[in-house]
N, CA, C and O atoms as a GROMACS GRO file, in nm:
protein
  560
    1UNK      N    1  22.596   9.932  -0.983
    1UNK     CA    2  22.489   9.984  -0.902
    1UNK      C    3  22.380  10.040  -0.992
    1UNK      O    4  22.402  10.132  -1.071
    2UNK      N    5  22.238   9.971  -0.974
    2UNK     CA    6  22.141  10.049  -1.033
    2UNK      C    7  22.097  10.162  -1.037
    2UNK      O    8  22.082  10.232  -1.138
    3UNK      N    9  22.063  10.199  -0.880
    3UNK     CA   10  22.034  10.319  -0.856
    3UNK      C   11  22.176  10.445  -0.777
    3UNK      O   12  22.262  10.434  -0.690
    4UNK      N   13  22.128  10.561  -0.876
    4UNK     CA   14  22.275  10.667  -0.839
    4UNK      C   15  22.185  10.765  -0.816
    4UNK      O   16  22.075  10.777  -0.870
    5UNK      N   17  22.257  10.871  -0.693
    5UNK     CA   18  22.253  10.987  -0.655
    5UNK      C   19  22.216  11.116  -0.780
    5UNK      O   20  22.253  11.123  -0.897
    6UNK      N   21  22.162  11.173  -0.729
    6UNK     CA   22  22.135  11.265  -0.887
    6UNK      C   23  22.170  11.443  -0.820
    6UNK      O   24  22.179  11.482  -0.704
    7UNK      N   25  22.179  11.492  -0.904
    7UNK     CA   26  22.196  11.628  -0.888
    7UNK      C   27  22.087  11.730  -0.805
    7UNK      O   28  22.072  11.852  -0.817
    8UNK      N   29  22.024  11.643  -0.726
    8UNK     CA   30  21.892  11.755  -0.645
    8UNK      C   31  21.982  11.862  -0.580
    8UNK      O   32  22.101  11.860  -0.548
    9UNK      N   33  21.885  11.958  -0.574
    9UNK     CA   34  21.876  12.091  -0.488
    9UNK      C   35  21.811  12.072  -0.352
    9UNK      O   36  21.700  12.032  -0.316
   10UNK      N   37  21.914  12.114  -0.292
   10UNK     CA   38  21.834  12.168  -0.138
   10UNK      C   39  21.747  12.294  -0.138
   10UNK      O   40  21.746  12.357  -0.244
   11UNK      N   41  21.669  12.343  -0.028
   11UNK     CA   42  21.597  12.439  -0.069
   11UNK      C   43  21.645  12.573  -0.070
   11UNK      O   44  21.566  12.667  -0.061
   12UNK      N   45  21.775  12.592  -0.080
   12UNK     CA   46  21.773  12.742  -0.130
   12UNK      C   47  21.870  12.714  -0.275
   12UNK      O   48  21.944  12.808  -0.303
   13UNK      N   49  21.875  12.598  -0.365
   13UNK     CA   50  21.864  12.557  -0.479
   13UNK      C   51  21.980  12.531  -0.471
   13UNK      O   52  22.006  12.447  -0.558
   14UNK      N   53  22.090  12.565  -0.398
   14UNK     CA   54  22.218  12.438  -0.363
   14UNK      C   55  22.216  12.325  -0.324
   14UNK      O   56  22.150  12.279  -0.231
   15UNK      N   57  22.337  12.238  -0.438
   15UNK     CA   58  22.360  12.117  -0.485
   15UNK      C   59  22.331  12.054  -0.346
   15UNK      O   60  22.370  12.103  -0.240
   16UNK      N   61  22.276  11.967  -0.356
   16UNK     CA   62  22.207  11.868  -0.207
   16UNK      C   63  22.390  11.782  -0.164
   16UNK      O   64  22.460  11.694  -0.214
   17UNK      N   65  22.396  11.855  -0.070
   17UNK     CA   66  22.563  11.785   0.000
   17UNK      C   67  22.558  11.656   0.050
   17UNK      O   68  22.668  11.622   0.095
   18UNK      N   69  22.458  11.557   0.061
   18UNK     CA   70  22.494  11.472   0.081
   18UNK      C   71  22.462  11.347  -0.065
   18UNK      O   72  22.492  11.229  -0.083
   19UNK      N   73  22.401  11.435  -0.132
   19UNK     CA   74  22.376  11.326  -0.315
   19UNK      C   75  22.529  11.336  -0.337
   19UNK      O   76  22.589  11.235  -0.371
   20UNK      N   77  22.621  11.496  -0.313
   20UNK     CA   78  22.738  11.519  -0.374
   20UNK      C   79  22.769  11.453  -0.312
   20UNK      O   80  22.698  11.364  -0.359
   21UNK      N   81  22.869  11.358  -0.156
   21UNK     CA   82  22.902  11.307  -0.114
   21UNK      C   83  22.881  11.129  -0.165
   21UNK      O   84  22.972  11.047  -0.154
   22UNK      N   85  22.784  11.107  -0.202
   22UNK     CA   86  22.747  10.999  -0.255
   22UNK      C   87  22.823  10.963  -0.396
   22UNK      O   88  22.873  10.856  -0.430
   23UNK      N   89  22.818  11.053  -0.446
   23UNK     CA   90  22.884  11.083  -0.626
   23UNK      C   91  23.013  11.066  -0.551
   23UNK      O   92  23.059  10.953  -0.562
   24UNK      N   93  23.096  11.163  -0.466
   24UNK     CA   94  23.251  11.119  -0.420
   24UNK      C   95  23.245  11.002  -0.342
   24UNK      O   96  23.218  10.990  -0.222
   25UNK      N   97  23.281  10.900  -0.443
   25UNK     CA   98  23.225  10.766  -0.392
   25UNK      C   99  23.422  10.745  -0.295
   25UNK      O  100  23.458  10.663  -0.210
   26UNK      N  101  23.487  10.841  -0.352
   26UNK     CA  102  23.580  10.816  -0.230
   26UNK      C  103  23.578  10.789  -0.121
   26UNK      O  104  23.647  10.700  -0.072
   27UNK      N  105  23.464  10.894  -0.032
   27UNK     CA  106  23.445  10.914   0.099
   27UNK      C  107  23.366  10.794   0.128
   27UNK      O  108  23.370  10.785   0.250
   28UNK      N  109  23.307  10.713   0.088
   28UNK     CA  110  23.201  10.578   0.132
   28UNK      C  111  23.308  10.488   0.186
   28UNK      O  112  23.414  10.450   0.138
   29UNK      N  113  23.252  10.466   0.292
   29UNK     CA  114  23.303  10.331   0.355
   29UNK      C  115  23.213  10.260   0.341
   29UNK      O  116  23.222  10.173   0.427
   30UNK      N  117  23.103  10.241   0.266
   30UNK     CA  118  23.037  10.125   0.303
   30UNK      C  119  22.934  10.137   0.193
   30UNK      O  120  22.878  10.243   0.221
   31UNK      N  121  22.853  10.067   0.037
   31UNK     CA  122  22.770  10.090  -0.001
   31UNK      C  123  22.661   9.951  -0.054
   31UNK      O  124  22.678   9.829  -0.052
   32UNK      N  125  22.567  10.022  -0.092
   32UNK     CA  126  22.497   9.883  -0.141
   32UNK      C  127  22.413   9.955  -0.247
   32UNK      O  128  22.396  10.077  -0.246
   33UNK      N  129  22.354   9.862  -0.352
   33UNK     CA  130  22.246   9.936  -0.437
   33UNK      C  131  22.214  10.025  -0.432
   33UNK      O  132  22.250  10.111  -0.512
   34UNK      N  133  22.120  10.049  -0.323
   34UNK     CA  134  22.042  10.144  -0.319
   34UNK      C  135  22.094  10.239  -0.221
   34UNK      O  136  22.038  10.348  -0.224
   35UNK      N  137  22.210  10.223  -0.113
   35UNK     CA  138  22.218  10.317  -0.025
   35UNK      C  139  22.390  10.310   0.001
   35UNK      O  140  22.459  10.216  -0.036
   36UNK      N  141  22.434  10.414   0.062
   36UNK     CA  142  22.603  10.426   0.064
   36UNK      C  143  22.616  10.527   0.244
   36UNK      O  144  22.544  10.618   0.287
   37UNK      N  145  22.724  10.465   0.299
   37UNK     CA  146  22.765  10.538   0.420
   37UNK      C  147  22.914  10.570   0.395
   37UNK      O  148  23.006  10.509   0.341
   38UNK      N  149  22.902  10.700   0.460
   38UNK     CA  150  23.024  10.767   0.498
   38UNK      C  151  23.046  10.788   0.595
   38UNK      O  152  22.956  10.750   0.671
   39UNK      N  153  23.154  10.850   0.659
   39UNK     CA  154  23.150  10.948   0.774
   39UNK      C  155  23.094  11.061   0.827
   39UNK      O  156  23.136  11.134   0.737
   40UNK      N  157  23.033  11.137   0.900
   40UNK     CA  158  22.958  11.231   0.950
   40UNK      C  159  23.092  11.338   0.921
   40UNK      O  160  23.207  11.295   0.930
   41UNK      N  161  23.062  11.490   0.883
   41UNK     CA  162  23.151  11.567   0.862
   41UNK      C  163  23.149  11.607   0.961
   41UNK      O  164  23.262  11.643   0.995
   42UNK      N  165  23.072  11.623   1.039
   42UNK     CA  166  23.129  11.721   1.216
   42UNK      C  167  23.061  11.608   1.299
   42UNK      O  168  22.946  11.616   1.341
   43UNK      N  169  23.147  11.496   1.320
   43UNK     CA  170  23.127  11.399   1.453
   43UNK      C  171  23.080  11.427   1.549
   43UNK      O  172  23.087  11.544   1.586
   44UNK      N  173  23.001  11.315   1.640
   44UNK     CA  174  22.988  11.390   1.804
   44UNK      C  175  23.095  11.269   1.861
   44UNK      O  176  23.150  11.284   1.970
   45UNK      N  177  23.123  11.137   1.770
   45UNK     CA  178  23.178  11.050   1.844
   45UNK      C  179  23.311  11.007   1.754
   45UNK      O  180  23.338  11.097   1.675
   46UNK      N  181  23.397  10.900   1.746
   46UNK     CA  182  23.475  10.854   1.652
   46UNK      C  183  23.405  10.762   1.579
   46UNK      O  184  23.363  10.674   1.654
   47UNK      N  185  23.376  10.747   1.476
   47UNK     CA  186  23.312  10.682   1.379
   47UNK      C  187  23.156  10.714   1.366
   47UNK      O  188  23.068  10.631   1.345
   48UNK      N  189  23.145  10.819   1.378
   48UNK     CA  190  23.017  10.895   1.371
   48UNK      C  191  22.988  10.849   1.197
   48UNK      O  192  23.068  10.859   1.104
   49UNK      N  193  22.876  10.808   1.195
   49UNK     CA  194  22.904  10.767   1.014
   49UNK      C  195  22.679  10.812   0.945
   49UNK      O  196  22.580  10.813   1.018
   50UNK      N  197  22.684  10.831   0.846
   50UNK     CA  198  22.564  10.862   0.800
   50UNK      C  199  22.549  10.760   0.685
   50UNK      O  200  22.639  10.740   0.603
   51UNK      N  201  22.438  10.701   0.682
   51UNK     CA  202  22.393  10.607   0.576
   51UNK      C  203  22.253  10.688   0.524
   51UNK      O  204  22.164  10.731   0.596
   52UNK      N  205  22.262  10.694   0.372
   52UNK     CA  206  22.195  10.776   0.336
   52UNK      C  207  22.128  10.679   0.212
   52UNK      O  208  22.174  10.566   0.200
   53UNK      N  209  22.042  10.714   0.139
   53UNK     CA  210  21.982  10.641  -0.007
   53UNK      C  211  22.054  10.689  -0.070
   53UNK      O  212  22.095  10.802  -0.042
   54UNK      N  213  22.097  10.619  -0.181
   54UNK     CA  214  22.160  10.722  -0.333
   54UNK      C  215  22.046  10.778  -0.407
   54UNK      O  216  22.081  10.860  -0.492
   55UNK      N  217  21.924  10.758  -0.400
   55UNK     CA  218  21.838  10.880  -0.475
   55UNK      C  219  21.826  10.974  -0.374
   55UNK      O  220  21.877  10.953  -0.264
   56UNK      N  221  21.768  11.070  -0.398
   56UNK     CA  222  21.761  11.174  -0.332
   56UNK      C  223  21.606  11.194  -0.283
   56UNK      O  224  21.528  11.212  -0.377
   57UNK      N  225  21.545  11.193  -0.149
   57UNK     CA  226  21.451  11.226  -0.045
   57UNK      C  227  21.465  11.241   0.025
   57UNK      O  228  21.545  11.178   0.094
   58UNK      N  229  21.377  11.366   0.072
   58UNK     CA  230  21.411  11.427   0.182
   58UNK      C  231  21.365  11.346   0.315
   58UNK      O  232  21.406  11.357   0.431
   59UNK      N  233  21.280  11.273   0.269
   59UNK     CA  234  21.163  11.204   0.401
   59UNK      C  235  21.222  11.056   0.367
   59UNK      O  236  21.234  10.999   0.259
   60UNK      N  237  21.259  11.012   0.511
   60UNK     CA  238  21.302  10.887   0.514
   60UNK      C  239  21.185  10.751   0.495
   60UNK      O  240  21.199  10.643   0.439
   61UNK      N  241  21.054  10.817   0.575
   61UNK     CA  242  20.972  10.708   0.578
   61UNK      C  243  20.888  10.729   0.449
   61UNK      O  244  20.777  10.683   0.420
   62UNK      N  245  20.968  10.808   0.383
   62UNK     CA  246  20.901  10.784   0.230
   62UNK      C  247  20.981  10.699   0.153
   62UNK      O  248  20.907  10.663   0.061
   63UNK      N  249  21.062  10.661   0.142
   63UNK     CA  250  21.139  10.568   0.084
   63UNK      C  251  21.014  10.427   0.039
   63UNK      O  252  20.927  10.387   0.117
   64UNK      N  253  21.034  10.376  -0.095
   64UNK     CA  254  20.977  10.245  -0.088
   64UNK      C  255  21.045  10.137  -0.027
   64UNK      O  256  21.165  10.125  -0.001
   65UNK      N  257  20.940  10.054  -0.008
   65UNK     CA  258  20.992   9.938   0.092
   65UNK      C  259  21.145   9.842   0.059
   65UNK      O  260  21.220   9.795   0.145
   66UNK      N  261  21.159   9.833  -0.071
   66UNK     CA  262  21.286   9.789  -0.099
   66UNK      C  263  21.407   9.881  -0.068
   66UNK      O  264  21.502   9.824  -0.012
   67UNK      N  265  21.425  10.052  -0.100
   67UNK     CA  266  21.556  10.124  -0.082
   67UNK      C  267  21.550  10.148   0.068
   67UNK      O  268  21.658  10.170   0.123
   68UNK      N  269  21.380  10.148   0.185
   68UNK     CA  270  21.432  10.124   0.279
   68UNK      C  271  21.462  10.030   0.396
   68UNK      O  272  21.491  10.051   0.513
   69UNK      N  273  21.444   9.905   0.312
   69UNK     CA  274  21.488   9.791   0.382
   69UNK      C  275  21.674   9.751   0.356
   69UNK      O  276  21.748   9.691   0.434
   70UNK      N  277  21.715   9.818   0.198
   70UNK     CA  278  21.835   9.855   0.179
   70UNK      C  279  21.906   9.886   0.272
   70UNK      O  280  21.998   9.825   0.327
   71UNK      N  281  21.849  10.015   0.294
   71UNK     CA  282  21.925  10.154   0.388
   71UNK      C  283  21.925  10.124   0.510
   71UNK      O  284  22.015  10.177   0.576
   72UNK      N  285  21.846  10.048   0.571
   72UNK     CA  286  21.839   9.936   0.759
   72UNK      C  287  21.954   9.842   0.730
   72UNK      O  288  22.056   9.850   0.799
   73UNK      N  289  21.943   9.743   0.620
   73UNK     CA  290  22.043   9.669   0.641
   73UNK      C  291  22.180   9.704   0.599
   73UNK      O  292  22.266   9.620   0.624
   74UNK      N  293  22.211   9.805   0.544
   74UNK     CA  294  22.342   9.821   0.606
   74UNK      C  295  22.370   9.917   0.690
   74UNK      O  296  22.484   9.928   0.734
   75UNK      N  297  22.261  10.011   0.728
   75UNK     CA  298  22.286  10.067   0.850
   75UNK      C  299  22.360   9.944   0.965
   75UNK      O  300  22.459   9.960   1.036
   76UNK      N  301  22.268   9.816   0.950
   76UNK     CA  302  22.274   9.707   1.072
   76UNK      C  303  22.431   9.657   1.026
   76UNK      O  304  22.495   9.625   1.126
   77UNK      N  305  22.498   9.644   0.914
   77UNK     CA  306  22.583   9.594   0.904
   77UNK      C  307  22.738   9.691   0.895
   77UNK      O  308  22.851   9.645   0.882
   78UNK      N  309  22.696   9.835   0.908
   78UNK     CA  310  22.762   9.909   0.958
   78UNK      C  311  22.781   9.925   1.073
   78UNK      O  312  22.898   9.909   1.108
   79UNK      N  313  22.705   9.954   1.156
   79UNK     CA  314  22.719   9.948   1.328
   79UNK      C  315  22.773   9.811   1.364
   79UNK      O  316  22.870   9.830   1.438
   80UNK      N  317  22.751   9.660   1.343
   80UNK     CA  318  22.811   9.599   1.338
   80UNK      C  319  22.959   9.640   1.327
   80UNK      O  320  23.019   9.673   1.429
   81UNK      N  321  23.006   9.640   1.232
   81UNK     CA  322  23.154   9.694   1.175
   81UNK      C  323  23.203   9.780   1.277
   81UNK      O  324  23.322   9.764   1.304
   82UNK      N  325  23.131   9.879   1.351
   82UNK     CA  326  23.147  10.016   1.441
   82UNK      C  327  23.155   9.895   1.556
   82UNK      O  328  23.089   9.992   1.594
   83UNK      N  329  23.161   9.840   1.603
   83UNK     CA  330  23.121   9.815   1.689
   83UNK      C  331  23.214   9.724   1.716
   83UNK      O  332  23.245   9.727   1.835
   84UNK      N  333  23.289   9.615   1.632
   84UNK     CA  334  23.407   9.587   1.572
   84UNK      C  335  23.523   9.619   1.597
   84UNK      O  336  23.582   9.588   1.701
   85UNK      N  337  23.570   9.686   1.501
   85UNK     CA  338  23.644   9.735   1.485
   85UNK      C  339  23.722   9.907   1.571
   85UNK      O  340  23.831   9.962   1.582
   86UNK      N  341  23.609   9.924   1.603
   86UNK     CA  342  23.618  10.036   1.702
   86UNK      C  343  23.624  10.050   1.878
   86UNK      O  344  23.655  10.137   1.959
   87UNK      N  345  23.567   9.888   1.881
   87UNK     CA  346  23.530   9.844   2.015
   87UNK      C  347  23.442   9.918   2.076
   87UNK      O  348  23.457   9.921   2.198
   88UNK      N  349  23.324  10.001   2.021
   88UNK     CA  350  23.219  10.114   2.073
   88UNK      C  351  23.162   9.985   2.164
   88UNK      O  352  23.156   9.867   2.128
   89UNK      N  353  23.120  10.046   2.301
   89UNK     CA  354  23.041   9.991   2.401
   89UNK      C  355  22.879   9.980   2.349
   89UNK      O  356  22.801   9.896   2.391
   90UNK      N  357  22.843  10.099   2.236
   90UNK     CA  358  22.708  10.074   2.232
   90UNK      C  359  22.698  10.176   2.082
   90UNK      O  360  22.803  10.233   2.050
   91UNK      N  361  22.598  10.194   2.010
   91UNK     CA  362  22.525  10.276   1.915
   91UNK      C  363  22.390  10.337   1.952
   91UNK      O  364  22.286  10.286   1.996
   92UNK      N  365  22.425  10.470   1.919
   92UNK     CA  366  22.324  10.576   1.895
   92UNK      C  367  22.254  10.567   1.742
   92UNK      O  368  22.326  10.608   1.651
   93UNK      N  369  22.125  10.519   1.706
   93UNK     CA  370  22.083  10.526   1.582
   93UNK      C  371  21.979  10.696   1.562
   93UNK      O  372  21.940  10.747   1.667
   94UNK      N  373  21.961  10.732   1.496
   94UNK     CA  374  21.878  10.836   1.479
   94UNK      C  375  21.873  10.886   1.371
   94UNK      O  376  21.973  10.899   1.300
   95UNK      N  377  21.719  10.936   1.330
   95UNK     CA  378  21.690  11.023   1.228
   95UNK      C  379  21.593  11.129   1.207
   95UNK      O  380  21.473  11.104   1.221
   96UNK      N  381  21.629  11.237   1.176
   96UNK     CA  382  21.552  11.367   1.237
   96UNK      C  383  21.483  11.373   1.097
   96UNK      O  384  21.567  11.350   1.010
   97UNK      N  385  21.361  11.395   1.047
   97UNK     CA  386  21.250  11.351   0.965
   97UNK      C  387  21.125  11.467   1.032
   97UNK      O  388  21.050  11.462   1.129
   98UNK      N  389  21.162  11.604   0.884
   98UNK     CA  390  21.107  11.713   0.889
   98UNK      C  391  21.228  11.834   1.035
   98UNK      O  392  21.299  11.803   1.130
   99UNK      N  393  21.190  11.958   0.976
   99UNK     CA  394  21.267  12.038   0.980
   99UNK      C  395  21.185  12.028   1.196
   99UNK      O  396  21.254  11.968   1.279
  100UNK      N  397  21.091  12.073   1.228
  100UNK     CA  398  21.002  12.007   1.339
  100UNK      C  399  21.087  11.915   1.460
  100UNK      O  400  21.077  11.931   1.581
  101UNK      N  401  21.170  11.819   1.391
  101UNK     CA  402  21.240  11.718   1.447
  101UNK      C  403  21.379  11.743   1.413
  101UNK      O  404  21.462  11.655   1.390
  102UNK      N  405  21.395  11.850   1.412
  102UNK     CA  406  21.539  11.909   1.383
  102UNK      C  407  21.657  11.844   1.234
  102UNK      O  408  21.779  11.849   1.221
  103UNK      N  409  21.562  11.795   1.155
  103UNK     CA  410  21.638  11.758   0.995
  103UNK      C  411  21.675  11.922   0.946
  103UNK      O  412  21.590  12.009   0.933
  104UNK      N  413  21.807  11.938   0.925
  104UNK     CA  414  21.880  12.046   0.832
  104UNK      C  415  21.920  12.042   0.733
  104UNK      O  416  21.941  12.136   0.657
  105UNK      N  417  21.948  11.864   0.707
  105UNK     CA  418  21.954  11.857   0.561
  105UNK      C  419  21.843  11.794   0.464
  105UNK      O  420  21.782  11.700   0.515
  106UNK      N  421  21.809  11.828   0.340
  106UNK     CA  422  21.711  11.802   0.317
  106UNK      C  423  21.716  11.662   0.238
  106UNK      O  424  21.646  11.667   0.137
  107UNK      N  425  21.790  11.519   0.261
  107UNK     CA  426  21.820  11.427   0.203
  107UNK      C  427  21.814  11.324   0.306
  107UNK      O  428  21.921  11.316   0.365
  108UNK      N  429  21.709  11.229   0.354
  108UNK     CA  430  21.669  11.135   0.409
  108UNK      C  431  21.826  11.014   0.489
  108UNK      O  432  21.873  10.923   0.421
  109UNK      N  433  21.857  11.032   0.578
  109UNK     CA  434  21.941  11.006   0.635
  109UNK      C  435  21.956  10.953   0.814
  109UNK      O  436  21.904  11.012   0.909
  110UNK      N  437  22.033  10.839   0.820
  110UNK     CA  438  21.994  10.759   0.936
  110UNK      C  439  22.155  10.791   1.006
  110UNK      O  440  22.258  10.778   0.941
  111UNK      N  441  22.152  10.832   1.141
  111UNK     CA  442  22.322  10.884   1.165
  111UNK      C  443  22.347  10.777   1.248
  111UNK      O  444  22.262  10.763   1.335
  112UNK      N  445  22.452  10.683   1.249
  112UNK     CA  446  22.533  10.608   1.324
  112UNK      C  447  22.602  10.665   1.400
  112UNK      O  448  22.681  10.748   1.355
  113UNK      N  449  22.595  10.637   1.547
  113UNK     CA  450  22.681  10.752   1.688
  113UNK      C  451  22.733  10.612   1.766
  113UNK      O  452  22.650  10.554   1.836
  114UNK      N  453  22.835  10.570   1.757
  114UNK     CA  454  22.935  10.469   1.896
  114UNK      C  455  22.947  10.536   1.986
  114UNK      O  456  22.974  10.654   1.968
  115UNK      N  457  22.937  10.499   2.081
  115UNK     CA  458  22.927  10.517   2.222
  115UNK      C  459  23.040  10.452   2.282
  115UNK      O  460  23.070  10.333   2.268
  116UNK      N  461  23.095  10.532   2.344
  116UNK     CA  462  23.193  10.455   2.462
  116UNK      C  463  23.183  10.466   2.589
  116UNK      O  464  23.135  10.562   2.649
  117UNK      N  465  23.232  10.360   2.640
  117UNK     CA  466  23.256  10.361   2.821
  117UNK      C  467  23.319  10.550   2.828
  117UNK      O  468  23.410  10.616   2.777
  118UNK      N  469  23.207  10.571   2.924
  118UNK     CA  470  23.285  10.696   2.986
  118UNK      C  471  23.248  10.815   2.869
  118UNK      O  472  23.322  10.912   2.884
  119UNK      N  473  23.184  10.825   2.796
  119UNK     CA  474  23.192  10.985   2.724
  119UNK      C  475  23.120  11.049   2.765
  119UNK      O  476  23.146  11.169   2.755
  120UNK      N  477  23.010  11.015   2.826
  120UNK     CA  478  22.929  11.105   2.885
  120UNK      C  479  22.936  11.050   3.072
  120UNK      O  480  23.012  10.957   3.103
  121UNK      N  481  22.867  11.106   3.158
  121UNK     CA  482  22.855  11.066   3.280
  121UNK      C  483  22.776  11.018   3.285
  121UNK      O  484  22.801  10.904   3.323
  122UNK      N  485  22.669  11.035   3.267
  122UNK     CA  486  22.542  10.938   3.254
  122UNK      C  487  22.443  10.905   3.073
  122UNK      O  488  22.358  10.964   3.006
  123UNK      N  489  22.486  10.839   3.068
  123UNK     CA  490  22.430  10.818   2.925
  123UNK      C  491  22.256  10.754   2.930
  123UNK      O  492  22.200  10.715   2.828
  124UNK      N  493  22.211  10.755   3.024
  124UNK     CA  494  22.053  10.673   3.049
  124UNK      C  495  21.958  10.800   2.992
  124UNK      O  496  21.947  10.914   3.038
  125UNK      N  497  21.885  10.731   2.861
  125UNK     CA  498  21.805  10.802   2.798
  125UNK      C  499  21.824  10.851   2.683
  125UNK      O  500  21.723  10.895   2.627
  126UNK      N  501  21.956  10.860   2.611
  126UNK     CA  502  22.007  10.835   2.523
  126UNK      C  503  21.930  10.930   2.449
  126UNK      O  504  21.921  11.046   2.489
  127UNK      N  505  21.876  10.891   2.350
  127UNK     CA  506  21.789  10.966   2.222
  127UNK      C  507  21.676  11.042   2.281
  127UNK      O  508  21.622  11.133   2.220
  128UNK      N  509  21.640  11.006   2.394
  128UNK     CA  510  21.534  11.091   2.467
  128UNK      C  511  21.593  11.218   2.522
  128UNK      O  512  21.511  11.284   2.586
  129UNK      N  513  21.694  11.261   2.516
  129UNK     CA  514  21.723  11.358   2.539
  129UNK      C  515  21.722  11.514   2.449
  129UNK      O  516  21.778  11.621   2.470
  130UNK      N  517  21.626  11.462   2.334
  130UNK     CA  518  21.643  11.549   2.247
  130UNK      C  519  21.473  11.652   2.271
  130UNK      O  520  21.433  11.737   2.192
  131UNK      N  521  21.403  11.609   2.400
  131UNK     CA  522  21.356  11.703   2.469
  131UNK      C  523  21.389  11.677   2.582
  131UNK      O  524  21.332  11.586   2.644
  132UNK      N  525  21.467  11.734   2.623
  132UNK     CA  526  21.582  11.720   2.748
  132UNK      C  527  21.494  11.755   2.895
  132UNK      O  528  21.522  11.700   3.002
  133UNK      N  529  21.372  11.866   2.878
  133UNK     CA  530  21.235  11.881   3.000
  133UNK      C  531  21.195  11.725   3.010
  133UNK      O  532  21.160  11.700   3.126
  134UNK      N  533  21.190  11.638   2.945
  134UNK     CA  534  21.110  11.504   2.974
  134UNK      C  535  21.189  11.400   2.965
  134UNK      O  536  21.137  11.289   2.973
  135UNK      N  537  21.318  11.410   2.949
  135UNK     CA  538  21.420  11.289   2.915
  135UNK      C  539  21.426  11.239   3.011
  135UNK      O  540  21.368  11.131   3.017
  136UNK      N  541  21.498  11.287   3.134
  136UNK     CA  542  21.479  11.185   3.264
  136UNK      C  543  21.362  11.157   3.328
  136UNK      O  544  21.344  11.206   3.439
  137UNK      N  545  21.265  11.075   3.270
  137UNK     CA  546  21.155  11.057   3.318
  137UNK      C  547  21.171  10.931   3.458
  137UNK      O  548  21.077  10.878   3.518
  138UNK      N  549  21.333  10.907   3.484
  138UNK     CA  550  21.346  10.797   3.622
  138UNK      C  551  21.345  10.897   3.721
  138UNK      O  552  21.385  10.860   3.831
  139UNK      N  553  21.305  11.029   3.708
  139UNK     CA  554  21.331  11.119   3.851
  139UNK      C  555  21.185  11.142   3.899
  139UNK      O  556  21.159  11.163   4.018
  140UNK      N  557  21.106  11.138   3.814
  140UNK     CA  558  20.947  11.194   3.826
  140UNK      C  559  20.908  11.084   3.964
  140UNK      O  560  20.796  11.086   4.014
   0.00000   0.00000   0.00000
């Protein structure tokens, strides 16, 4: 692999936890050049998984066009796999980009969420629910 994870700081100057996760190349289920997925440490689903770059940025749509055309395609070939092997009915993709849009960690990251029959009662709206006043916009 060309490009590796490096020792950045998050902003209160602790080791950036997901470069360290990258370096414990144990935990990867899945990597490529430029980018490596693991598992999400506090799931919302079973195979909750995070695909991240191995350099370290905080801003996803800063990535150059090669590490983030990387980081899509195996996002795409991970959910695939999730989807597989897990029999998930569907995927949640998302990425929170600036603190504004609720990013806590400061390392550019796309979260894989499977979906199953039945986890929620109504699942319509999906990612729009993250301003939950305007998410059901089928009631207006």
């Amino acid at each position: 692999m060309s490009a590796s994870a490096s020792d950045e700081r998050g902003p209160e100057g602790a080791p950036c936890v997901l470069c360290a996760r990258v370096a414990a190349t144990d935990s990867l289920v899945a990597e490529t050049e430029y980018s490596a997925a693991f598992a999400d440490e506090f799931p919302l689903s079973e195979g909750h998984s995070l695909v991240v770059p191995r350099r370290h940025e905080t801003d996803l749509m800063a990535l150059p066009d090669e590490e983030r055309s990387d980081l899509w395609a195996l996002a795409d070939a991970l959910a695939a796999t999730l989807r597989r092997e897990l029999e998930a009915a569907g995927i949640n993709v998302g990425a929170n980009i600036g603190a504004s849009a609720g990013q806590t960690v400061a390392h550019a990251h796309i979260h894989l969420i499977p979906r199953y029959e039945g986890d929620v009662a109504d699942p319509r709206g999906g990612v729009r629910w993250v301003l939950p006043h305007r998410a059901a916009y089928w009631n207006e």
